[in-house]
VOGU-3710 file (C-alpha; in Angstrom, 3 decimals, decimal comma):
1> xxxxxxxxxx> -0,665/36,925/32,139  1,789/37,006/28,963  5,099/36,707/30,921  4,786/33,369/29,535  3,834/31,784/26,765  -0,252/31,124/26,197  -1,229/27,785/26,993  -2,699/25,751/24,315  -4,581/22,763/24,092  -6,112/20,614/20,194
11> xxxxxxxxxx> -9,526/19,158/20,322  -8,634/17,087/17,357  -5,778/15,544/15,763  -7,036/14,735/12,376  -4,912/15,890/9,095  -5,715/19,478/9,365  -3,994/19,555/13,040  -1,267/17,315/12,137  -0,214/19,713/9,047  -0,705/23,221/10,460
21> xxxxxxxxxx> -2,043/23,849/14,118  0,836/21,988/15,560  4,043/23,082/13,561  2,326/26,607/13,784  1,721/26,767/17,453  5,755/24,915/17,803  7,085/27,872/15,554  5,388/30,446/17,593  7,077/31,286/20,900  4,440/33,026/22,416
31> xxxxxxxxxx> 2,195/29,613/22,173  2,739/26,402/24,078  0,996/23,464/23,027  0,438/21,722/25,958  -2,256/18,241/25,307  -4,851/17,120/22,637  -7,446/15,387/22,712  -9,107/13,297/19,960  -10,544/9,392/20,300  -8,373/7,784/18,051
41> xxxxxxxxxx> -5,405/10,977/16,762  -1,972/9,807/18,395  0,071/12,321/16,699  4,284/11,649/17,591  5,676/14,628/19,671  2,058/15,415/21,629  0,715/14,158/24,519  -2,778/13,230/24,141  -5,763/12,286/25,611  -8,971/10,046/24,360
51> xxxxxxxxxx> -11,438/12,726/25,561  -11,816/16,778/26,432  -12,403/16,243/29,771  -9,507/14,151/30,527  -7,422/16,717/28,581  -8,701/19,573/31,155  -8,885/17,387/34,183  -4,706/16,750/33,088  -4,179/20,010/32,475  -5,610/22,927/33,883
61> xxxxxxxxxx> -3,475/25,290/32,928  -4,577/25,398/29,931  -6,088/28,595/28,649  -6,835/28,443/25,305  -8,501/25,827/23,289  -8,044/25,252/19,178  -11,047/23,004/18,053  -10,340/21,101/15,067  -13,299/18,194/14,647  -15,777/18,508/11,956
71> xxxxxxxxxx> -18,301/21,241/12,434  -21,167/19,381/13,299  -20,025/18,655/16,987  -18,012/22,058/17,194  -20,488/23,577/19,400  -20,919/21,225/22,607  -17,106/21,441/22,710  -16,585/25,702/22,470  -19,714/25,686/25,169  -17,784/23,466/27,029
81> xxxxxxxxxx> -14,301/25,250/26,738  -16,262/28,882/27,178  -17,917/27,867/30,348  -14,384/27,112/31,379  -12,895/30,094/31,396  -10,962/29,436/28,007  -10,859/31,232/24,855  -11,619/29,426/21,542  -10,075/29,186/18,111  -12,237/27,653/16,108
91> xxxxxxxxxx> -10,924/25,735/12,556  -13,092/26,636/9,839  -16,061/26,610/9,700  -17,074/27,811/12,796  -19,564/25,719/13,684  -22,269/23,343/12,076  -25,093/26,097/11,737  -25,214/29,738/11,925  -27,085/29,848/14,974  -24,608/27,985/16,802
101> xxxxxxxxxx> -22,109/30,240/15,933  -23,546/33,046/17,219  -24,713/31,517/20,107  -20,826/30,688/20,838  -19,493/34,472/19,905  -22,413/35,497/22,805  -21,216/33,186/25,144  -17,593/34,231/24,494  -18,758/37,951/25,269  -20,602/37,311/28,228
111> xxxxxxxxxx> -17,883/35,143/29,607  -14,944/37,436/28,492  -12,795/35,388/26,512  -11,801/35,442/23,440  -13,323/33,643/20,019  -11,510/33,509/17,018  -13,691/32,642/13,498  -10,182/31,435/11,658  -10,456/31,952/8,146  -7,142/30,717/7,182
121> xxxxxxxxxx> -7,448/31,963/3,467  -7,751/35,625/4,365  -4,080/35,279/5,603  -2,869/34,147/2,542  0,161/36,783/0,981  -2,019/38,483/-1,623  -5,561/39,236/0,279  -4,469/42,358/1,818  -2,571/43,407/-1,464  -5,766/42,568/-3,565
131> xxxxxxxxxx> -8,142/44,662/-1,204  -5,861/47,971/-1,909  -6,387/47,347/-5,495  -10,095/46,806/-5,358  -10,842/49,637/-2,933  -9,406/52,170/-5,318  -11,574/51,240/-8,241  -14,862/50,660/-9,653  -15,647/47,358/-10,238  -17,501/45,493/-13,161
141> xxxxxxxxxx> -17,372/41,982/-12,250  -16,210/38,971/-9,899  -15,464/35,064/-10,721  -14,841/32,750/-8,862  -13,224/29,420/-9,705  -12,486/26,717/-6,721  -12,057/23,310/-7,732  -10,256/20,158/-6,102  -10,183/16,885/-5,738  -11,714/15,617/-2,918
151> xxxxxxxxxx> -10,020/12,019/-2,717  -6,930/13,407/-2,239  -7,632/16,628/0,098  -9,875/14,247/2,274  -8,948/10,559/1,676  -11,397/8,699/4,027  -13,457/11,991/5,341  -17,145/10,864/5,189  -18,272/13,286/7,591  -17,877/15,866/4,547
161> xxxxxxxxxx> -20,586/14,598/3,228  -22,885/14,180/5,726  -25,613/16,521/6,670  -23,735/20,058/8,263  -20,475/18,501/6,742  -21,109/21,100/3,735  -19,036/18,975/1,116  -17,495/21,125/-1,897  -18,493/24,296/0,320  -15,898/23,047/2,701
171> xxxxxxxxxx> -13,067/24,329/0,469  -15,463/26,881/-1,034  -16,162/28,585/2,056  -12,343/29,636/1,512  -12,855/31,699/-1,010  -15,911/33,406/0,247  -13,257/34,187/3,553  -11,417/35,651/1,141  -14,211/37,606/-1,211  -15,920/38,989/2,312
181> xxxxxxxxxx> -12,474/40,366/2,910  -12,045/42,170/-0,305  -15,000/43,343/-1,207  -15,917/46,910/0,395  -19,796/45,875/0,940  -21,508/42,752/1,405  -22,349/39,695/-0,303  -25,612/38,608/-1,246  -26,612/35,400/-2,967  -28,959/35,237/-5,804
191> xxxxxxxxxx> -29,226/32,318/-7,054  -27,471/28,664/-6,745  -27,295/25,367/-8,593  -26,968/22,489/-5,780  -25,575/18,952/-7,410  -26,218/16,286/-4,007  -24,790/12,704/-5,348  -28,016/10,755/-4,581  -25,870/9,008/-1,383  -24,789/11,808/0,353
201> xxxxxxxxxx> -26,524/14,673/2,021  -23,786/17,805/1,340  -23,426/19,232/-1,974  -20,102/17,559/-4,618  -20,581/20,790/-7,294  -22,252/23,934/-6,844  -22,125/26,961/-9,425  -23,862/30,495/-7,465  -24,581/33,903/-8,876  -24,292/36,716/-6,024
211> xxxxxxxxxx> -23,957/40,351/-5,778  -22,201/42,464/-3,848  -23,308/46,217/-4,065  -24,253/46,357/-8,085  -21,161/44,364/-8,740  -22,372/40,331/-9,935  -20,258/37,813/-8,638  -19,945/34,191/-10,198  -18,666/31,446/-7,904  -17,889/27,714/-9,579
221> xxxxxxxxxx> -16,638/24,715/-7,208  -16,104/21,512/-8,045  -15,087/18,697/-5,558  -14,186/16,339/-8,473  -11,213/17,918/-10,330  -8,820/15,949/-11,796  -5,048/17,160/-12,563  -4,242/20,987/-12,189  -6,169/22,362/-8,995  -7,942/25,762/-9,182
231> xxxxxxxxxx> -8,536/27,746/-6,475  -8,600/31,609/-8,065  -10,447/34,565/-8,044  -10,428/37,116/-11,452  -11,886/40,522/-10,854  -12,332/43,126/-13,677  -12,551/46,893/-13,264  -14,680/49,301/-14,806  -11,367/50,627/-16,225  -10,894/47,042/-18,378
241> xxxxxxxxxx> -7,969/46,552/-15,637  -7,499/43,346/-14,047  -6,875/41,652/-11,045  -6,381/37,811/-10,303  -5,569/35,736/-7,162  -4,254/32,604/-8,140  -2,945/29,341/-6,063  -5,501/30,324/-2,794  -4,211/34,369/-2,956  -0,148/32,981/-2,546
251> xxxxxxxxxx> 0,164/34,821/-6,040  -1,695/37,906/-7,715  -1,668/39,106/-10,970  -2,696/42,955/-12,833  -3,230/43,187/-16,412  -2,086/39,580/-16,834  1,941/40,093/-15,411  2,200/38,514/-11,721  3,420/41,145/-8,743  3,253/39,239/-5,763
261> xxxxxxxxxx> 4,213/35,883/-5,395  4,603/34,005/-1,943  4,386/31,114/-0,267  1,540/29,853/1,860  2,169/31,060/5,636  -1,151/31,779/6,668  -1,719/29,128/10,139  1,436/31,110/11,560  -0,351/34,704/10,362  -3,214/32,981/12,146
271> xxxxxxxxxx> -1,983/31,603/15,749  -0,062/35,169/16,015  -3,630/37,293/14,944  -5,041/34,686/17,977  -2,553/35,828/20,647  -2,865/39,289/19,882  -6,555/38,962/20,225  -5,993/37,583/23,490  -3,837/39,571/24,714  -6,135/42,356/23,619
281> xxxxxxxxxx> -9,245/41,028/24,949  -10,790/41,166/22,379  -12,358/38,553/19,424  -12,103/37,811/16,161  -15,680/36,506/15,256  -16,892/37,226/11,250  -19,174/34,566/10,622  -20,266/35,947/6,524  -18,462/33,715/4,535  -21,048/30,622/6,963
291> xxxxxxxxxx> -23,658/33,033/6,302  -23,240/32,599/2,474  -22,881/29,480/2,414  -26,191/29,071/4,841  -28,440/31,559/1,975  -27,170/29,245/-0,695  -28,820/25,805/0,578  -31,854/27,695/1,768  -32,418/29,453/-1,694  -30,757/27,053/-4,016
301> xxxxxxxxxx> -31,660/24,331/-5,750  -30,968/20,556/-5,432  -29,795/18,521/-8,782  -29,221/14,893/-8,285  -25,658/14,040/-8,936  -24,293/10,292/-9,841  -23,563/8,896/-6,071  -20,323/9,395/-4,893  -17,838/6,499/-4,582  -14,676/6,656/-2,536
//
């Protein structure tokens, strides 16, 4: 089966596709891309298809399927790709509720193919650095600070804001990817102010206490920032000592001086982890960070923001 490279076909060709599933599965010589399929994507350099079906019914030989449409219609198309025979890697998030996602990790199981959960951010250079440094301490508190602007990370996106679409905690859900990793036990939420612009039905600011263990964790996104983007993480030690991720976790600093410094790789780190889960028969399927998220608009509540214009 991996004499050859693993067949692979995008269900999607939005930006996200365009900028890193494509040039990651090209760069990767175990992967061929083979099709995509999207109504209205043409990216140059794939073939591609209006529909999934006509995708499949072209190609058969594909064996793998990377679904990169907006969450809220994720789950008819994994079903679809699982019932198949396939194996799924699924963009993040998962899938538009929790329930669907772990309706698609059981159908994955009983089918025998693999399901990736791809939380790109936990591949980022400094994550794995930054979870030696926390698991040899005692900690005394977490922040989190994730803010961008969302005209320019998703000109034209109105799905984001639609109900499922999970507006700022699209980005957000990054850093929780990345937190979950970290952090040796889990993370609760406690409490969590919701601002909804009065038109749309996903949340443009949200600032959430949570705790993980006895440690508190602060988290503080913003989908409106203008000039210098944050997306960091500061974690302090019982010790006084210090540890930041800065830039998404492509740099980390202790005690203020910076020791790792990279750039962003982290769709290659992923399409590799995905073959080696294949080729292991195995999956990949951690749906916490979602889970988060999920506790946060149950237990949270809703402040009317000024409506959101374009």
């Amino acid at each position: 089966m991996f004499s050859k490279p693993l067949k692979i076909g995008l269900v999607g060709l939005g930006k996200i596709a365009v900028d890193q599933h494509i040039p990651s599965i090209n760069a990767n010589k175990n992967l061929k891309l083979v099709a995509g399929a999207s109504p209205n994507g043409r990216p140059e350099g794939i073939v591609a298809y209006p529909t999934l079906d006509e995708m499949l019914q072209r190609h058969p030989d594909i064996e793998a399927v990377a679904i990169c449409t907006p969450p809220q219609i994720r789950f008819g198309i994994a079903k679809q790709v699982i019932d198949g025979g396939r194996h799924v890697f699924l963009e993040k998030p998962p899938a538009g509720t929790l329930g669907e996602a772990d309706e698609i990790k059981r159908l994955a199981a009983a089918r025998g193919v693999t399901v990736l959960a791809s939380w790109h951010s936990r591949f980022a250079p400094a994550v794995e650095a930054a979870r030696k440094w926390i698991a040899a301490r005692k900690l005394k508190s977490v922040k989190v600070v994730w803010k961008e602007n969302v005209r320019q990370w998703h000109p034209g996106q109105k799905w984001i804001f639609e109900a499922g679409g999970m507006g700022v905690f699209d980005p957000g859900i990054n850093s929780l990817s990345i937190v979950t990793r970290i952090l040796p036990e889990a993370v609760f939420v406690k409490k969590a102010d919701l601002h909804f612009p009065g038109n749309c039905d996903a949340p443009i600011q949200v600032e959430m206490d949570m705790i993980s263990g006895s440690v508190p964790v602060r988290a503080e996104y913003d989908f409106l920032q203008t000039g210098i983007q944050t997306w960091s993480i500061y974690v302090e030690a019982e010790s006084g000592e210090t540890m930041n991720l800065h830039l998404g976790g492509t740099e980390m600093e202790v005690d203020g001086k910076t020791v790792l410094k990279e750039k962003e790789a982290e769709y290659p780190g992923l399409y590799a982890h995905f073959y080696d889960l294949v080729r292991g028969k195995t999956s990949d399927a951690d749906f916490s960070p979602l889970r988060i998220v999920a506790d946060a608009m149950l237990i949270g509540k809703r402040i009317v923001a000024p409506d959101y214009i374009e």
